[in-house]
C-alpha positions as CSV (number, residue, x, y, z in Angstrom):
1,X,20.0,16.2,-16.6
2,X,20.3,20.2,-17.6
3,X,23.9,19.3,-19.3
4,X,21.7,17.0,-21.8
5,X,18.7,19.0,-22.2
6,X,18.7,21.8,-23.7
7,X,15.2,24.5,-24.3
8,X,15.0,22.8,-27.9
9,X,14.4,19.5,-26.7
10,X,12.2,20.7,-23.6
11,X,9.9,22.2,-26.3
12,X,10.1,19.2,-28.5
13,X,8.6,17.1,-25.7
14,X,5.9,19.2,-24.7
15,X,5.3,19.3,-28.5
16,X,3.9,15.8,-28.3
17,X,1.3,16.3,-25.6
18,X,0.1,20.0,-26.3
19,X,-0.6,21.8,-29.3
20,X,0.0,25.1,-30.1
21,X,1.5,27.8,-27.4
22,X,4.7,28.0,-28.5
23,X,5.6,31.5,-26.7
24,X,4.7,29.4,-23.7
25,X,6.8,26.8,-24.2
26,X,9.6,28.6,-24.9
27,X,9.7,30.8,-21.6
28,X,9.7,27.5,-20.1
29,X,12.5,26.0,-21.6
30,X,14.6,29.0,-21.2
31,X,14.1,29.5,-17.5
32,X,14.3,25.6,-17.4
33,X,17.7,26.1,-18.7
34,X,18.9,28.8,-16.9
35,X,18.4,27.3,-13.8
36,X,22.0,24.7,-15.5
37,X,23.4,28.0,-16.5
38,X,23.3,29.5,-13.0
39,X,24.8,26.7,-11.4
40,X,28.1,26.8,-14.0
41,X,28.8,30.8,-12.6
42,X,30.8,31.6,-10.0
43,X,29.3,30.5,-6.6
44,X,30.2,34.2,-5.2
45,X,28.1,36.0,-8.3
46,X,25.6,33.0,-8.0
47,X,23.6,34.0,-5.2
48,X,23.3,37.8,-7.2
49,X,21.5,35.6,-10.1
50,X,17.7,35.0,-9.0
51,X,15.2,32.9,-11.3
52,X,13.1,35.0,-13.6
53,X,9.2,33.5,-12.4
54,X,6.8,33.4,-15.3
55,X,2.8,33.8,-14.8
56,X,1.3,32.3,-17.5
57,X,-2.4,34.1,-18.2
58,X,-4.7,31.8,-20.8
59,X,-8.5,30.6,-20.9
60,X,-9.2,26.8,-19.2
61,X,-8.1,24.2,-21.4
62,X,-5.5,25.4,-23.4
63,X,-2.4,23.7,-22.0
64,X,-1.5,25.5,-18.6
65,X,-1.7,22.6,-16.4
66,X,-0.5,20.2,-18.9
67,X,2.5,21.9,-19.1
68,X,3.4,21.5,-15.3
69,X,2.1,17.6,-15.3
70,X,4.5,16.8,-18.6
71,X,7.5,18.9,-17.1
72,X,7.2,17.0,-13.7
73,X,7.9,13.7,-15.8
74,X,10.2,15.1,-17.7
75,X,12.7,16.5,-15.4
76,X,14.7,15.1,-12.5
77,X,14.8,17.6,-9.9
78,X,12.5,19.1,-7.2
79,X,9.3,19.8,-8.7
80,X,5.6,20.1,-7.2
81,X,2.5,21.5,-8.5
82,X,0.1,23.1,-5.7
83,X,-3.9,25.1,-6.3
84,X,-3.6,28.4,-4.7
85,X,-7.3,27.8,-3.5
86,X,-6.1,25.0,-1.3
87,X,-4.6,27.0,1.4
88,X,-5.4,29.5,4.1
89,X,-3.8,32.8,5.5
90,X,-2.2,32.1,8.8
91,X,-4.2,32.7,11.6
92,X,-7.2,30.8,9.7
93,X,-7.8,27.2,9.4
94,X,-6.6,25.0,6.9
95,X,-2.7,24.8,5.1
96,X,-0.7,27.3,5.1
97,X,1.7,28.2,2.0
98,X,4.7,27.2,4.2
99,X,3.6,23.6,3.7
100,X,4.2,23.9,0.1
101,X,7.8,23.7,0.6
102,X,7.6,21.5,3.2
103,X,5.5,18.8,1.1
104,X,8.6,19.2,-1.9
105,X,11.2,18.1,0.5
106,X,9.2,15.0,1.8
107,X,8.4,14.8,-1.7
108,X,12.6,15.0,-2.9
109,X,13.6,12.7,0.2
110,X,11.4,10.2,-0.8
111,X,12.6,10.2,-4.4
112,X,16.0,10.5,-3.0
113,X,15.7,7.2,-1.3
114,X,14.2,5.7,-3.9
115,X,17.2,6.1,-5.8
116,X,19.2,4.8,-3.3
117,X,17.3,1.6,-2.4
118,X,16.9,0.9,-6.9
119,X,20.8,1.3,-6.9
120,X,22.0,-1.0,-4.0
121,X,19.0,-3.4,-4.7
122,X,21.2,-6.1,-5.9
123,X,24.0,-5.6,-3.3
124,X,21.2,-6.1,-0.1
125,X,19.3,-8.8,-1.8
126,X,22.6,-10.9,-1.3
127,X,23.1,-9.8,1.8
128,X,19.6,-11.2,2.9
129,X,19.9,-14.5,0.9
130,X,23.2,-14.8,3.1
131,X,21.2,-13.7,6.1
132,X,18.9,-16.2,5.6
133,X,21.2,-18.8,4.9
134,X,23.6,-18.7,7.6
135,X,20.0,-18.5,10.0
136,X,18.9,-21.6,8.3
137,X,22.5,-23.5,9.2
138,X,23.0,-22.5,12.8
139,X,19.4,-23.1,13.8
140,X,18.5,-26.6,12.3
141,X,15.5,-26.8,14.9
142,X,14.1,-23.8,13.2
143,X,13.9,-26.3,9.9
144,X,11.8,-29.5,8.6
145,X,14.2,-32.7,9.3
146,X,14.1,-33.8,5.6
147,X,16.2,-30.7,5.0
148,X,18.4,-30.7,8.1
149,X,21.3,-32.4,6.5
150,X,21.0,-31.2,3.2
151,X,24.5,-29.7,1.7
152,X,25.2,-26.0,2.3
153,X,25.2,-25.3,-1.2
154,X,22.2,-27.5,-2.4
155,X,20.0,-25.7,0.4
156,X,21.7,-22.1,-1.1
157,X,19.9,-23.3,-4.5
158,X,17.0,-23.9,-3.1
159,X,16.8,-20.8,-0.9
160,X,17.3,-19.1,-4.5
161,X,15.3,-20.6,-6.2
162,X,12.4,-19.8,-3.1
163,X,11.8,-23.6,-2.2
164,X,12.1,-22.9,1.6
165,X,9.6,-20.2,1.6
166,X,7.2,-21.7,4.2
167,X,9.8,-22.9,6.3
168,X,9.6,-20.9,9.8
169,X,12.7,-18.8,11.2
170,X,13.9,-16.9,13.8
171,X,15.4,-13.2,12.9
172,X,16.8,-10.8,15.3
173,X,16.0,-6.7,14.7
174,X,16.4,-3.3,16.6
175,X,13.3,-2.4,17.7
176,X,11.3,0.4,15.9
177,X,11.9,3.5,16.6
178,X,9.0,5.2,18.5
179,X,7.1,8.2,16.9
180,X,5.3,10.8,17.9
181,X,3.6,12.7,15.2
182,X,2.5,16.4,16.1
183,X,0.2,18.1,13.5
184,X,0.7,22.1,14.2
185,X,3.6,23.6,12.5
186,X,4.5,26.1,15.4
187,X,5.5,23.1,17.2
188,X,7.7,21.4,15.1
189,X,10.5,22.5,17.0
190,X,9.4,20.7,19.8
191,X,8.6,17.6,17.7
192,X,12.3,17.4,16.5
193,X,13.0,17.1,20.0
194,X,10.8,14.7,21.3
195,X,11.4,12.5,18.3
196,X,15.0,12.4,19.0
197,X,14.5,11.8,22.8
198,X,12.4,9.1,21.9
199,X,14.8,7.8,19.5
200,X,17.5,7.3,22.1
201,X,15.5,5.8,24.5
202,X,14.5,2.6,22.0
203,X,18.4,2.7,20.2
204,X,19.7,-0.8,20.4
205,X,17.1,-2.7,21.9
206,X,16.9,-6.3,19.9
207,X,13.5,-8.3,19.4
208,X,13.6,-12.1,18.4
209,X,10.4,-12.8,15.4
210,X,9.6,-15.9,14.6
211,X,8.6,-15.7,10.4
212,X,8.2,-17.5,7.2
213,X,11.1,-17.2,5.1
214,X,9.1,-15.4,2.3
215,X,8.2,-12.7,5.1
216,X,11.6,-12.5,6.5
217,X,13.0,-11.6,3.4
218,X,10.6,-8.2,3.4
219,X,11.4,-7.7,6.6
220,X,15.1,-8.2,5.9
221,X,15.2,-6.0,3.1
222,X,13.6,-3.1,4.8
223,X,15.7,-3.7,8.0
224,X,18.6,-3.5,5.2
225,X,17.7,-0.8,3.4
226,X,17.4,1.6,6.2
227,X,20.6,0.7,7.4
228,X,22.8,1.6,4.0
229,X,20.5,5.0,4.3
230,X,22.5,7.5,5.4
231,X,19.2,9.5,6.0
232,X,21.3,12.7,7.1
233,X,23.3,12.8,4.2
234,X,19.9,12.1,1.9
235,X,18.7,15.0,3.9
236,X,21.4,17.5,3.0
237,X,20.7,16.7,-0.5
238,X,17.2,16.7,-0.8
239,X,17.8,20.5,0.7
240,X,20.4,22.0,-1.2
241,X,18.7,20.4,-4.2
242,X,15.4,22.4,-3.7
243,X,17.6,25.4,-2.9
244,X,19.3,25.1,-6.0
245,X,16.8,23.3,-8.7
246,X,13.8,23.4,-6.8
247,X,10.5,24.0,-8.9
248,X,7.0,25.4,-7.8
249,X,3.8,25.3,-10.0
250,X,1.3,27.4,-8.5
251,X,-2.3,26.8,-10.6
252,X,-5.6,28.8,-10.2
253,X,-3.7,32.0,-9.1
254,X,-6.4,34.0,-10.0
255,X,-9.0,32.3,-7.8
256,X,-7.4,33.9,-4.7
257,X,-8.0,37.6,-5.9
258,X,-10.8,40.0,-6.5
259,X,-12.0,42.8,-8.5
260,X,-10.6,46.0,-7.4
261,X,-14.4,47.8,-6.9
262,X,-15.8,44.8,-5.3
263,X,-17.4,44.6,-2.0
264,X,-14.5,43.2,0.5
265,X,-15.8,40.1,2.4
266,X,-14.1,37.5,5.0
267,X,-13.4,35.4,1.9
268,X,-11.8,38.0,0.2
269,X,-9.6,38.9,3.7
270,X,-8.5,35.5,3.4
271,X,-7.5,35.2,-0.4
272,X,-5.7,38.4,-0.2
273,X,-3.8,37.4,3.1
274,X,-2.7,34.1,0.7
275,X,-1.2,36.3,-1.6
276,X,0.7,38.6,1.1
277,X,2.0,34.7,2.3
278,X,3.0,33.6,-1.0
279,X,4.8,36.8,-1.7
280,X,6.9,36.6,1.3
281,X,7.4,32.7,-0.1
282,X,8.5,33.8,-3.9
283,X,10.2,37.0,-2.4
284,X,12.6,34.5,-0.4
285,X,12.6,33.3,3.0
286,X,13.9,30.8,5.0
287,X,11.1,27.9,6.0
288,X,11.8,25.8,9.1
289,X,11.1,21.8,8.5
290,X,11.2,19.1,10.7
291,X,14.3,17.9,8.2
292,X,16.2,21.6,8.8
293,X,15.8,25.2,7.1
294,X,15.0,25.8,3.2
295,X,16.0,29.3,1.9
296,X,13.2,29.8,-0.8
297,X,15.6,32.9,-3.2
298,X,16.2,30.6,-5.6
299,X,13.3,28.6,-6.4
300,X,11.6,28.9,-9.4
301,X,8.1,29.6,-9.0
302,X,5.7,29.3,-12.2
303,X,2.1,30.5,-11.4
304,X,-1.2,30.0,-14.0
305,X,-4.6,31.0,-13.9
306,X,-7.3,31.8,-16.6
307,X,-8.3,35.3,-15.4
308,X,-11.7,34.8,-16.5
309,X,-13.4,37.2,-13.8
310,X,-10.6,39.2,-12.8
311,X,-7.3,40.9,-14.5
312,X,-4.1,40.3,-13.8
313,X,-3.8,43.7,-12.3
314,X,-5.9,42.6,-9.4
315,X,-3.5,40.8,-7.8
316,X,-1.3,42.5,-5.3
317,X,1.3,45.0,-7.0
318,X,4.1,43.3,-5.5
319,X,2.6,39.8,-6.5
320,X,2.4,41.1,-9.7
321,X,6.5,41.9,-9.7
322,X,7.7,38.9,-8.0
323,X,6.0,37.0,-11.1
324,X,7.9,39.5,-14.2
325,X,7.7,37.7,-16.9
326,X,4.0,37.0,-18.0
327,X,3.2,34.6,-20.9
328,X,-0.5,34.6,-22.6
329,X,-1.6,31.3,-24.3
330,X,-4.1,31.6,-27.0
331,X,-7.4,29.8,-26.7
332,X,-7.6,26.8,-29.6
333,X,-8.9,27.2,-33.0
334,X,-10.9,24.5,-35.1
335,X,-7.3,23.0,-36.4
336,X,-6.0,22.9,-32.7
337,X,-8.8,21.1,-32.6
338,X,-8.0,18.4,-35.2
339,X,-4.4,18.2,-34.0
340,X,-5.3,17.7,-30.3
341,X,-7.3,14.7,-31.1
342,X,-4.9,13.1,-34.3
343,X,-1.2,14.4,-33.5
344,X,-0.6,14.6,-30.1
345,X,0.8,11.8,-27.9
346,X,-1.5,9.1,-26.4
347,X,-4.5,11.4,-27.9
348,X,-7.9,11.1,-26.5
349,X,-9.1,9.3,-29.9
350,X,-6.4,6.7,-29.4
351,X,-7.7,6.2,-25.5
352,X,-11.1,5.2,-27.0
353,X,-9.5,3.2,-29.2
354,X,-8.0,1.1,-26.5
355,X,-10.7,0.9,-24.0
356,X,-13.1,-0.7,-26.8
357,X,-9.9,-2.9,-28.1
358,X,-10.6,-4.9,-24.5
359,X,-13.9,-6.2,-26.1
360,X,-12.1,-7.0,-29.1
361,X,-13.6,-4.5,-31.1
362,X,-11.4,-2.4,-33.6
363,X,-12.9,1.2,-34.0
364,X,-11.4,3.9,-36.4
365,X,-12.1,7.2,-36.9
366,X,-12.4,8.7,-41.1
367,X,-10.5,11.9,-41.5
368,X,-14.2,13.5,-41.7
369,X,-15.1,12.0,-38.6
370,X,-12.3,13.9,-36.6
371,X,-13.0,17.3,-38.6
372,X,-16.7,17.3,-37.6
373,X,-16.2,15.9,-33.7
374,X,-13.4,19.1,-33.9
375,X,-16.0,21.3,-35.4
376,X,-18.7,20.5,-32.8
377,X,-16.2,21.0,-30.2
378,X,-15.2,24.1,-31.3
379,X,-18.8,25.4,-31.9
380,X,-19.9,24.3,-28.4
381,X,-17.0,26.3,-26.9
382,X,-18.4,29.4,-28.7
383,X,-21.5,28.9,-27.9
384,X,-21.1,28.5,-24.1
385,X,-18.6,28.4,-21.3
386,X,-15.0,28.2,-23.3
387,X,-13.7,24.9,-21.8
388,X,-10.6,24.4,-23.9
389,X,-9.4,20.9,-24.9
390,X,-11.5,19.6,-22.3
391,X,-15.0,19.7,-24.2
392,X,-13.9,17.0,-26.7
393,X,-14.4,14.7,-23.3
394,X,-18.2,15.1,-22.7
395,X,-18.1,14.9,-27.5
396,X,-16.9,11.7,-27.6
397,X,-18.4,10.6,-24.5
398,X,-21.8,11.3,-26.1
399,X,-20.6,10.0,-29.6
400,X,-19.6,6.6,-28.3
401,X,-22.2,6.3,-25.7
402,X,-24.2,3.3,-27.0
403,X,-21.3,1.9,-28.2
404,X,-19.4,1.6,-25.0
405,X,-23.0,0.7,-23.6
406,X,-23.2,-2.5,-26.2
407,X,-19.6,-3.0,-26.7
408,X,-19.8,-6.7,-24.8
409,X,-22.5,-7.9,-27.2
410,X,-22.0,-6.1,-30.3
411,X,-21.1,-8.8,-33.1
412,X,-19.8,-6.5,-35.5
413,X,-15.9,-6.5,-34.7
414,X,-15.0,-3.1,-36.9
415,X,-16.4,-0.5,-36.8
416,X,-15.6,2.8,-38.7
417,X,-17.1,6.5,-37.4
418,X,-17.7,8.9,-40.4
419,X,-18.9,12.2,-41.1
420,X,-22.7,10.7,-41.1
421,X,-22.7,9.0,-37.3
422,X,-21.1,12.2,-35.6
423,X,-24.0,14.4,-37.3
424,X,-26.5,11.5,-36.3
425,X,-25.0,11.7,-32.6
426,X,-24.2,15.1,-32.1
427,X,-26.6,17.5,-34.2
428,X,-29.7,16.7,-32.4
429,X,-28.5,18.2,-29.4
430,X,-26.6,20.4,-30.9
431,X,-29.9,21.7,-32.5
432,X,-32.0,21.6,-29.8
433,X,-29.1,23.5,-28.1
434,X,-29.1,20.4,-25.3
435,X,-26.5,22.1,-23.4
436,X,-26.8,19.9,-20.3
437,X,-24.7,17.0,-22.1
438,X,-21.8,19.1,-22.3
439,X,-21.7,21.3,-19.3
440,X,-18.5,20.0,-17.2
C-alpha cells in the first residue's frame, strides 16, 4: 500500500471529497508517507525515528473529520477514529483511553481475518461440498429413497447446483468453546486465564446435529474457517501492525480542556485527568490486551478540534508537545461554497438528486441556483453560529421541503431550481431572520 501511494496521490483523493485545506492535506500525506519511509531504515536506527503527530486547529465544518473518515477508506492499515469527550480519567466511571488501543486491535484482527476467510473462500467451500457429499453417501437413511441410488456424480451436480437443500443430515463438530466474558480491565489478566482453562476443559468433545443441508453448509463453513485460522499467528500481526502502522484520530480535543482563569470544577478534574491519560498514551507506553501487549511509541496519533471557546494553549504544556506539528484550516468562503456543493465527489446536490430520482422525478440545479443556495449558506454562517459545510443541510432541506413532501404525486417529471425558487424559499426567513430553521 505505502510503496504505491505516494503524499501526491493521498492529496488527490481527499481532493475529491473536501475543498480547500491544502496545508492540511499535505501534512497528512507526508506523515502518511513517512510512516513507508520509516519502515525501509535500518531496524536498529528505526526505533530512534518517532512519528511527527499533527493537531489540526479549524472552525466546525471545514473538513477535519472528513479527513479522518476518507483516509480510513483509503488506507489499509490500523486506523480508528475516537471523540476525546467519550472517555473518563481512571478512577471515574466510564472508558478509559486505554480502550482506544484495545478497540484498534479487535478492530485489525477482525479485518485480519476477514482477509483470510475472502482469500481461502474458494478453497473451504469445496471442502464442504465434499463434506457434504461424502455424509450424503455413507448415510443413505439420512436421505429421501428417490435419491438413494442416484450416481455419485449426478447427486455431486445436484448438491452444486443446491437441489438437496431441504434434505436432513447428520454433521459431527467440536463443541464450542465456553466463554466467560469479564467487563473490568484490571482483570483481564485473570480473564486470559479462565478463558484458557475453560478452553481445555471443552477441547475435543464432538456433538452429533441433525440439519438441513442449506444450514449445514453455514455451519460447515464457519466450523472451516476457524480451523484454517491460525488465530495466534493473526494475533501477532494484527500487533506488530499497530506497532508499526497503526493510526489514531483523536476528534473534539478541545472539549476536554478549559480556560486557564476559569473556575476548576469536578468536570474540569476529570477532562484534565483525560489529557494527563492520553499523554502517557501519545508519549508511549505499553497497553496490556486480552490478545498480548501493544507498545504505543510509534503510533501516529492525529488530534482535531475547533477551539471555539478555548486556545490551543489551554491544553496541558506537554499535551501541547507531544502533538508538534499544528495545522489551521481556514473556514470556507462563498466559492468553497459553490465547489462543495458542484465539484466534490458524491456532493450533497447530487444526493438530492438521487433520493427524488426513486419517484422518477429528474431535478436539476441552474448555475444560479447553486450560487444563491451558496450565498445563503454563507450569509447564514455569518450571521450566526459558523457551522461550516454543514449549514447547506438544514438550506436544501428547507429548499426542497415541499418537494420531497409531494414528490409521490407530483405529475410534473422535471423539474429545474433557479435563481427565482431559492429566493422564493429561502428569503422569507432569511428576512424575518427565522433562525430556528437553521439552527443544527
Amino acid at each position: 500500500m505505502y510503496k504505491t501511494v505516494t503524499p501526491k496521490d493521498i492529496v488527490n483523493y481527499l481532493d475529491k471529497y473536501i475543498i480547500g485545506q491544502d496545508k492540511a492535506k499535505k501534512t497528512i500525506a507526508i506523515a502518511l508517507r513517512n510512516r513507508y519511509r520509516r519502515m525501509n531504515i535500518n531496524k536498529s536506527l528505526r526505533n530512534d525515528i518517532a512519528p511527527k503527530n499533527i493537531l489540526m486547529i479549524g472552525p466546525t465544518g471545514v473538513g477535519k473529520t472528513e479527513i479522518s473518515r476518507r483516509l480510513l477508506k483509503l488506507l489499509n492499515f490500523p486506523f480508528i477514529k475516537v471523540e476525546a469527550t467519550k472517555f473518563t480519567e481512571v478512577g471515574y466511571i466510564g472508558k478509559e483511553v486505554d480502550s482506544i488501543i484495545k478497540d484498534l486491535l479487535e478492530n485489525t484482527i477482525k479485518n485480519l481475518k476477514f482477509k483470510h476467510i475472502k482469500k481461502n473462500k474458494i478453497k473451504i467451500k469445496k471442502i464442504v461440498e465434499d463434506k457434504i457429499l461424502k455424509i450424503l453417501i455413507n448415510n443413505k437413511n439420512s436421505i429421501n429413497n428417490d435419491i438413494e441410488d442416484i450416481e455419485i456424480n449426478n447427486l455431486k451436480n445436484k448438491l452444486s447446483n443446491k437441489e438437496l437443500e431441504d434434505i436432513e443430515i447428520e454433521i459431527n463438530l467440536l463443541s464450542s468453546s465456553v466463554g466467560v466474558e469479564v467487563i473490568s480491565t484490571e482483570v483481564d489478566d485473570i480473564n486470559n486465564q479462565i478463558q484458557s482453562i475453560l478452553k481445555n476443559i471443552s477441547k475435543n468433545k464432538d456433538k452429533i446435529f441433525k440439519v438441513k443441508v442449506k444450514e449445514a453448509r453455514k455451519i460447515l463453513m464457519e466450523e472451516e474457517f476457524n480451523k484454517n485460522l491460525n488465530l495466534d499467528n493473526i494475533k501477532k500481526e494484527s500487533i506488530n501492525l499497530i506497532e508499526q502502522n497503526g493510526i489514531v484520530f483523536i476528534d473534539e480535543i478541545d472539549k476536554i480542556c478549559r480556560k486557564k482563569n476559569d473556575i476548576y470544577n469536578g468536570i474540569d478534574v476529570s477532562r484534565e485527568g483525560v489529557q494527563r491519560d492520553l499523554l502517557s498514551l501519545i508519549d508511549g507506553c505499553t497497553i496490556n490486551t486480552k490478545h498480548g501487549i501493544i507498545k504505543t511509541d510509534n503510533i501516529l496519533f492525529i488530534a482535531s478540534g475547533s477551539f471555539y471557546n478555548v486556545d490551543v494553549s489551554d491544553l496541558l504544556p506537554e499535551l501541547q508537545g507531544r502533538l508538534p506539528i499544528k495545522v489551521k484550516l481556514d473556514s470556507l468562503s462563498l466559492l468553497d461554497f459553490e465547489k462543495i456543493l458542484t465539484k466534490t465527489k458524491n456532493s450533497i446536490i447530487n444526493q438530492y438528486k438521487l433520493l427524488i430520482k426513486t419517484e422518477k422525478i429528474d431535478i436539476n440545479f441552474t448555475d444560479c441556483s447553486i450560487k444563491k443556495i451558496a450565498e445563503f449558506s454563507y450569509k447564514m454562517n455569518e450571521l450566526h453560529d459558523n457551522l461550516g459545510a454543514r449549514r447547506l443541510y438544514s438550506i436544501l432541506e428547507e429548499l426542497l421541503e415541499d418537494i420531497l413532501f409531494n414528490a409521490p404525486n407530483i405529475s410534473n417529471k422535471k423539474i429545474i431550481i433557479d435563481e427565482n425558487y431559492v429566493n422564493l424559499k429561502l428569503s422569507k426567513n432569511f428576512n424575518n431572520i427565522d433562525l430556528y430553521k437553521y439552527i443544527i
